[in-house]
C-alpha positions in Angstrom: 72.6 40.9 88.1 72.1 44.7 87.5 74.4 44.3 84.3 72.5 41.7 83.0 69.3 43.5 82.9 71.1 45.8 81.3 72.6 44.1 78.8 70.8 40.8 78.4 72.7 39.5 75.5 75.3 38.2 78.9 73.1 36.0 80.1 74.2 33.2 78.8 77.8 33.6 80.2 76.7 34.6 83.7 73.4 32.7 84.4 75.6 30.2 86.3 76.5 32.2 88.9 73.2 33.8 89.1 71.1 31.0 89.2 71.6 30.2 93.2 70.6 33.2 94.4 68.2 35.2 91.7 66.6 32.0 89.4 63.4 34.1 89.3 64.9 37.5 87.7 67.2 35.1 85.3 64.4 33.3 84.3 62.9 36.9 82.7 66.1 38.0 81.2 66.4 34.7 79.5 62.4 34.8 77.8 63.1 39.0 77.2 66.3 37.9 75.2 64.6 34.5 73.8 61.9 36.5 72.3 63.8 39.6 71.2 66.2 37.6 69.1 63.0 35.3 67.5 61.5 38.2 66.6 64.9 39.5 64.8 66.0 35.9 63.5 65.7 35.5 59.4 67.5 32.3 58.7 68.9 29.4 59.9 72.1 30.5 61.3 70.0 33.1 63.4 67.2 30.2 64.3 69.7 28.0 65.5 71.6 30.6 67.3 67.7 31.4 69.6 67.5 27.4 69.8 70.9 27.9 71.5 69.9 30.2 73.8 67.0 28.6 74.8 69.4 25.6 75.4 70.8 27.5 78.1 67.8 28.9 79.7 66.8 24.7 79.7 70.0 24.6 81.7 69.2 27.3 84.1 65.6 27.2 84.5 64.2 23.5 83.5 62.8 22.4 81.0 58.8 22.6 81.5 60.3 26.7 81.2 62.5 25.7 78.2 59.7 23.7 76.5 56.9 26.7 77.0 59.1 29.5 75.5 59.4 26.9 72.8 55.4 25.9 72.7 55.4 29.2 72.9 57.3 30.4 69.9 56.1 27.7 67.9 52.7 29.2 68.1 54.0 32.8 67.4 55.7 32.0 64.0 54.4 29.1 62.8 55.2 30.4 59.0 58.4 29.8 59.5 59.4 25.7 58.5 63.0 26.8 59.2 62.4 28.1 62.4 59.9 25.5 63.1 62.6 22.3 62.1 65.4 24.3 64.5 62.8 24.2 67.7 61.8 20.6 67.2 65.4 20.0 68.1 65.3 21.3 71.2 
């Protein structure tokens, strides 16, 4: 877990062993990482590679948490059609 927070770009390999005993504390490193790489995405390669993510934190977390970080983002950047068409898939 400790590695993960400190390098949350591994989350998505290791949230299935996490996820038992720390859901809460994967849950946060999934929506820092979610939101660090929407904020950086510029194009559609990048958007779908976020919707991915989120894909996994779906998997790891549910998906009323999947579907507000995606609400959520929705709302942030809503000037975005790309980004916009990419989280409708989700």
């Amino acid at each position: 877990m400790e590695y993960c927070k400190k390098h949350v770009h591994n989350i998505t390999d290791y949230y299935k062993h996490l996820v038992p005993e720390c859901k809460n504390d994967v849950g946060l490193i999934f929506v820092e990482y979610i939101r660090a790489r929407a904020m950086h995405a510029n194009g559609r390669n990048h958007y779908r590679e976020t919707c991915e993510i989120i894909r996994h934190y779906k998997k790891a977390c549910g998906k009323e948490a999947a579907y507000a970080i995606r609400d959520e983002l929705k709302e942030k950047f809503p000037r975005r059609p790309a980004f916009l068409d990419e989280l409708r898939k989700v």
